[in-house]
C-alpha positions as CSV (number, residue, x, y, z in Angstrom):
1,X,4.7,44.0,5.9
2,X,3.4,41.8,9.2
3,X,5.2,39.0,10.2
4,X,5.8,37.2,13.6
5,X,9.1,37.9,14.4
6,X,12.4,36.3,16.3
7,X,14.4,38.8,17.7
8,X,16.5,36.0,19.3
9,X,16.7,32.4,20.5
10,X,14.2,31.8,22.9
11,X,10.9,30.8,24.5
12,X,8.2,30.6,22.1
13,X,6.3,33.3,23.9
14,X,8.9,35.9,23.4
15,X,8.0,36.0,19.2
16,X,5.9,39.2,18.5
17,X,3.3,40.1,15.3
18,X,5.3,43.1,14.2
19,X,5.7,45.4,11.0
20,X,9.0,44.4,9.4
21,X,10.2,45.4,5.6
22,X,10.2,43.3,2.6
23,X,12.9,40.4,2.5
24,X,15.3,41.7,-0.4
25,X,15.2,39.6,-3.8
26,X,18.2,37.2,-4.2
27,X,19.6,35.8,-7.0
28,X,17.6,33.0,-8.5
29,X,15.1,33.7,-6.0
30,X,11.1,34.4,-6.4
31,X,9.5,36.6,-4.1
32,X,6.1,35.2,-2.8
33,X,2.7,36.9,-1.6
34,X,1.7,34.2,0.9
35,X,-1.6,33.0,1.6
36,X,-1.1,30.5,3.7
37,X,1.9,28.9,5.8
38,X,2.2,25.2,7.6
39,X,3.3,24.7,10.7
40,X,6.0,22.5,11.0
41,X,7.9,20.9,14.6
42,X,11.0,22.7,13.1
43,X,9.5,25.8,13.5
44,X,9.2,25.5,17.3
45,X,13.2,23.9,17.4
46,X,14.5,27.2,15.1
47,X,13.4,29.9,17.3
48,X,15.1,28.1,20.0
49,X,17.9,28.1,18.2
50,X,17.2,23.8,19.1
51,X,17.4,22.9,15.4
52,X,20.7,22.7,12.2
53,X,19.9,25.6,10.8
54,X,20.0,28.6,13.0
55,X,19.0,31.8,10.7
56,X,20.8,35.2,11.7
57,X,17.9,37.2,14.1
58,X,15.2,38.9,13.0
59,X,13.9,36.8,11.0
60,X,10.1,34.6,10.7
61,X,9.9,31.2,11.5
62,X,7.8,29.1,8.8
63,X,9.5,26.8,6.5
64,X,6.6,26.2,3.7
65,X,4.2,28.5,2.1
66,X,2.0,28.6,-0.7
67,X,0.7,32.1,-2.3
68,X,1.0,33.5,-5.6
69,X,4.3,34.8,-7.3
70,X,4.6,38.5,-6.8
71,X,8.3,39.0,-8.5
72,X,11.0,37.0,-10.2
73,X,14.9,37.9,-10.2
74,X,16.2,38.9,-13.4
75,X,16.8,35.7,-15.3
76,X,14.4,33.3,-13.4
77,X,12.2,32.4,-16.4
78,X,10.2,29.8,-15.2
79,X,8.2,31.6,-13.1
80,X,5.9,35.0,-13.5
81,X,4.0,37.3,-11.1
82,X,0.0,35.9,-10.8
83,X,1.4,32.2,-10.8
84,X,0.0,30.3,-8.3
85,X,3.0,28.0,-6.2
86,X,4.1,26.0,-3.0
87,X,7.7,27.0,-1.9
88,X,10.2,25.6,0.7
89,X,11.9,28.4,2.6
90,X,13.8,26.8,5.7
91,X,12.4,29.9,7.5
92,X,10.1,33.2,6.5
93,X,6.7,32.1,6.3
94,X,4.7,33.7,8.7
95,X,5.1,36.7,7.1
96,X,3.1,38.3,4.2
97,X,5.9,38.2,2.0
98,X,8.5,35.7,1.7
99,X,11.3,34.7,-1.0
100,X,12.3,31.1,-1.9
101,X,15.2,29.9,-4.7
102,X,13.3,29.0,-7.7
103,X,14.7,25.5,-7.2
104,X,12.6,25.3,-4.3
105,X,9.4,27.0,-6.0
106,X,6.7,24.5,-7.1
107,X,3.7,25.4,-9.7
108,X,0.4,24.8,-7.8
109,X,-2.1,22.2,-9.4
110,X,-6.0,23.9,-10.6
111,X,-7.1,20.9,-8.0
112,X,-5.3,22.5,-4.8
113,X,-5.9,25.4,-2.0
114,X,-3.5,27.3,-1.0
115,X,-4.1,25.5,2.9
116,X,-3.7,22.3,1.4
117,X,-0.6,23.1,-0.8
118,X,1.2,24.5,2.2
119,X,1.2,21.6,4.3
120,X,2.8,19.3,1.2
121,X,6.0,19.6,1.4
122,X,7.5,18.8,4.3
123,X,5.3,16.2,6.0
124,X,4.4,14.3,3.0
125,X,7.6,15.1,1.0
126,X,9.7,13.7,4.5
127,X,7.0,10.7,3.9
128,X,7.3,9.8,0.7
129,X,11.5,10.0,0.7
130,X,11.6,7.8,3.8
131,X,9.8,5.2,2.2
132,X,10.4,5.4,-1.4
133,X,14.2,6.5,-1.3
134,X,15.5,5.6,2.4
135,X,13.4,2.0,3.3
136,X,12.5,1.2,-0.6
137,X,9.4,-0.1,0.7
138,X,7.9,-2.7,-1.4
139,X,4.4,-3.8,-2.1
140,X,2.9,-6.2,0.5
141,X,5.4,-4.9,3.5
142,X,3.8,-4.1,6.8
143,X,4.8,-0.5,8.2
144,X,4.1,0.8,11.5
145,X,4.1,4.6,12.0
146,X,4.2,5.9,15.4
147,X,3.0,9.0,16.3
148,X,0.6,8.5,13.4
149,X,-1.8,11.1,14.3
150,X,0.6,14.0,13.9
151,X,1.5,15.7,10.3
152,X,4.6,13.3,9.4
153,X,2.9,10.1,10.9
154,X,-0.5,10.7,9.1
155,X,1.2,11.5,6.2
156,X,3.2,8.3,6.3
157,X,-0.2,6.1,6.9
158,X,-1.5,7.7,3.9
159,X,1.7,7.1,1.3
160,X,2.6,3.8,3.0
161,X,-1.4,2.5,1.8
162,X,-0.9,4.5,-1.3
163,X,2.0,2.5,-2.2
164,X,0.4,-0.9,-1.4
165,X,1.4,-1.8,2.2
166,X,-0.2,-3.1,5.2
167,X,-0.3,-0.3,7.7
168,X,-0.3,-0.4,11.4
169,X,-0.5,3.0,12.9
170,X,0.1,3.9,16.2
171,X,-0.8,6.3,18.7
172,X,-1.4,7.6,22.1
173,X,-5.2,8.0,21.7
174,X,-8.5,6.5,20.5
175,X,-8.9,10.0,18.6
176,X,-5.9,9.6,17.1
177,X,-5.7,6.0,15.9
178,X,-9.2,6.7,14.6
179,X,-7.9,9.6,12.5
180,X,-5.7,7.3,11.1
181,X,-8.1,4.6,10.3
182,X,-9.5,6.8,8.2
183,X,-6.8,7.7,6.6
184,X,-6.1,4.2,5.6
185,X,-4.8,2.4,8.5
186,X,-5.5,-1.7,8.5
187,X,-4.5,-1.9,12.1
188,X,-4.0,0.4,15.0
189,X,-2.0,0.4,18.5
190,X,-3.1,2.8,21.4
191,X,0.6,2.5,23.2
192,X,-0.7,4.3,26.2
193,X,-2.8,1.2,27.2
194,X,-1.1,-1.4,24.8
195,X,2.3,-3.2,25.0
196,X,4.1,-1.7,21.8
197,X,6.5,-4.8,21.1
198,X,3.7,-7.2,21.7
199,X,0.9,-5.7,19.9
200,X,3.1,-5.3,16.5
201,X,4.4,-8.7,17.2
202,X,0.5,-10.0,17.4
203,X,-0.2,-8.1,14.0
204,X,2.4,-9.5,12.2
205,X,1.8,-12.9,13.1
206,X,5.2,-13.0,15.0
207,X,7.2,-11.8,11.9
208,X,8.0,-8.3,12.8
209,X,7.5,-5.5,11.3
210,X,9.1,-5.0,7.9
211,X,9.5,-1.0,8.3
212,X,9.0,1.6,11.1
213,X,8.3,4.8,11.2
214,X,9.3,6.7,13.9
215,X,8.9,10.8,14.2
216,X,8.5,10.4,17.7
217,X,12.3,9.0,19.5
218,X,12.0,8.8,23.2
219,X,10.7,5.8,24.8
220,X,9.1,4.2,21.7
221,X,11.9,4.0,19.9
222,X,13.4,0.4,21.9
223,X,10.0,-1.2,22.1
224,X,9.2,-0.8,18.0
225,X,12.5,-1.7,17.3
226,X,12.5,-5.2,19.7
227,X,9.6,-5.7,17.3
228,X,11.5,-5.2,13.8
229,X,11.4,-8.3,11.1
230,X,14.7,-10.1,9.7
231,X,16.2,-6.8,7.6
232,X,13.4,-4.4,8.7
233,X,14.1,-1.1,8.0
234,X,13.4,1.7,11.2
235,X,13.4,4.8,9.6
236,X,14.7,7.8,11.8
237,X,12.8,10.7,10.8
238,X,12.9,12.9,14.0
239,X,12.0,13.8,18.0
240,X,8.8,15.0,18.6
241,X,9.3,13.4,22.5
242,X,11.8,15.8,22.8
243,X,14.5,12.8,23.7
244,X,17.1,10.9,21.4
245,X,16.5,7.5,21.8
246,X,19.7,5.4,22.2
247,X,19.1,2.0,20.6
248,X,20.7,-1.4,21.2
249,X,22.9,-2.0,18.4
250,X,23.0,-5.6,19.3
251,X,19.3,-5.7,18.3
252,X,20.3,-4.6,14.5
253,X,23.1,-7.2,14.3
254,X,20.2,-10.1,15.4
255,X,17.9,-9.2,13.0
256,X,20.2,-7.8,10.2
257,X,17.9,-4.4,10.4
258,X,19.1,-1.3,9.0
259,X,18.7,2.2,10.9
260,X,18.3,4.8,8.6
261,X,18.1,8.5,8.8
262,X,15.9,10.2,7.1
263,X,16.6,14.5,6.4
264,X,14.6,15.8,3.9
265,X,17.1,19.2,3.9
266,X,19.9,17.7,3.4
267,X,18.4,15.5,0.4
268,X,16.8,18.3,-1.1
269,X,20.4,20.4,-1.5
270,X,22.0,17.2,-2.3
271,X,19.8,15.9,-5.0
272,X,17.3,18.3,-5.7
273,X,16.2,17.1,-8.6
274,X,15.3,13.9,-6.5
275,X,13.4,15.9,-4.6
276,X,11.5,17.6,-7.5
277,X,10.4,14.4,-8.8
278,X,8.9,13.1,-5.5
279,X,6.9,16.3,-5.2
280,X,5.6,16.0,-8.9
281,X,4.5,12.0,-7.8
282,X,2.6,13.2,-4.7
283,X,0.9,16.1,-6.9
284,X,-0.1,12.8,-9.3
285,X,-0.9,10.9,-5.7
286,X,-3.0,14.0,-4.7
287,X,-5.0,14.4,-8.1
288,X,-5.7,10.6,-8.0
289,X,-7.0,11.0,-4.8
290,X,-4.4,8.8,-2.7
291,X,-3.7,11.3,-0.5
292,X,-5.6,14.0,1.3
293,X,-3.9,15.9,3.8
294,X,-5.9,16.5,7.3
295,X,-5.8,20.0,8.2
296,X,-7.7,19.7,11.8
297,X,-6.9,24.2,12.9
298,X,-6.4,27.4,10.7
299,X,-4.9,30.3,12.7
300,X,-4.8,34.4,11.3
301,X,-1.1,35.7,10.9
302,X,-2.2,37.1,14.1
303,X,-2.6,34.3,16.3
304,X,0.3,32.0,14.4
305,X,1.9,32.1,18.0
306,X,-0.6,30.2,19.2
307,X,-0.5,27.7,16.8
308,X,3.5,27.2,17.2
309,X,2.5,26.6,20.7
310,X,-0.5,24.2,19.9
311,X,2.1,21.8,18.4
312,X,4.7,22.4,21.2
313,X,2.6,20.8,23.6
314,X,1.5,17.7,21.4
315,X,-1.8,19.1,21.2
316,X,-1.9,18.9,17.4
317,X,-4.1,16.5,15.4
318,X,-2.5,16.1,11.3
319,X,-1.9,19.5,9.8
320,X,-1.6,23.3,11.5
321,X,-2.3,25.9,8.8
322,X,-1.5,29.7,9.2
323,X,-3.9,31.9,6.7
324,X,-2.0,34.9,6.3
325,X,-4.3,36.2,3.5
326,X,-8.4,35.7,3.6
327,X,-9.9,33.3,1.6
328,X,-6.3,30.9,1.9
């Protein structure tokens, strides 16, 4: 089969579109005929060998796919070759085959593409867990979301509004912060021309904000925290700046805010039924029509380089999708 291939920790641009066999069938596993393949910033960390799990080279970066089931190990009932699923792999999806534990195997609603289904589960499921489990957000709250025009902040203005807060996204462009208007936004902060602190001061009529959202680290981090209401909540959810923020714990004593780390890995292993059920409420979210995930580029297997490389350099507006099949 084709896949784009890590021979070992590296640049980006040493990964090649190569022939490589099968992936055997596991245990409790279901082997997968992709169609399509999101693009995820742990994709570029892994074949760096920057990220916690560092797979054994060869092997295909791409952590979620959707396709149709192709085989089942002996004893996996639940699902059968032709049945249409999204799947969380860790790594293997760009690759026309790929095999997931049936734990991690999801049935596919009528409603949803394969292109849409593949960008679900790790953006929106990292979404929903932060604020659901993690900041227990409650109705009425404000929430900013930095770096809300990539796939984890959009995704956050979308379940935030869906789940009855006031939304103040931010974001380094007009583009951007438009993006996430549309996407249900009520405010929006362009922190390449605005003060950060100030402006989410301003829109919360000096309160603070009641939870942050912060995909992004680096410099943001200090400047949305200063601006944190009494027991805010500033959710950690990763590094796209590429730096680790180091925050002023005197600030969290002040306001009695809570810094809270958000994995979606780890929760999945540790509770995955959890994790089942907030994938079954955004399928009811998506059917409803509260959520519609912003695919802005579609790539061939062939050029799934280039899309790695696309969100390396920031370039990336809500979702990157690899077809690896036509008609994904």
């Amino acid at each position: 089969m084709q896949a784009l291939i890590c021979e070992a920790f590296g640049p980006l641009e040493n990964l090649r579109l190569g022939e490589i066999p099968p992936p055997a069938l596991g245990d409790d596993q279901v082997r997968i005929d992709v169609h399509a393949c999101g693009v995820n910033f742990p994709d570029v960390l892994i074949v760096q060998g920057l990220y916690q799990v560092k797979p054994e080279p060869p092997f295909s970066p791409g952590c979620e796919v959707a396709g149709v089931v192709a085989e089942v190990a002996d004893g996996v009932g639940v699902f059968r070759p032709g049945d249409r699923v999204l799947a969380w792999l860790g790594f293997g999806g760009c690759a026309e085959q790929a095999v997931a534990h049936v734990g991690n195997v999801h049935p596919l609603p009528a409603s949803m593409d394969f292109a849409t289904a593949s960008v679900l589960l790790l953006t929106y499921g990292t979404a929903y867990h932060a604020l659901v489990q993690r900041a227990a957000l409650q109705v009425g709250e404000s929430v900013a979301v930095l770096g809300a025009g990539g796939g984890v902040g959009l995704a956050c203005v979308e379940l935030a509004k869906a789940l009855g807060a006031r939304v103040i996204a931010c974001a380094s462009n007009a583009e951007k912060l438009a993006v996430a208007r549309e996407h249900g936004a009520d405010a929006v902060v362009n922190y390449s021309e605005e003060n950060l602190r100030g402006a989410l001061k301003a829109y919360t009529d000096g309160k603070g904000v009641d939870v942050i959202c912060d995909p992004v680290g680096g410099e943001l981090a200090e400047p949305a925290f200063r601006a944190i209401a009494w027991q805010g909540r500033f959710l950690v959810i990763g590094f796209a700046a590429g730096e680790i923020p180091r925050l002023p714990l005197n600030l969290a004593l002040l306001k009695g805010a809570s810094i809270v780390g958000v994995f979606l890995g780890e929760f999945n292993k540790r509770d995955p039924q959890a994790n089942r059920r907030n994938i079954e409420a955004l399928m009811t979210l998506f059917e409803a029509q509260k959520i519609s995930p912003l695919i802005s580029q579609t790539f061939t297997l062939r050029d799934s380089l280039t899309a790695l490389q696309v969100l390396r350099n920031r370039e990336a507006l809500g979702k990157l999708v690899v077809r690896v099949r036509e008609g994904a």
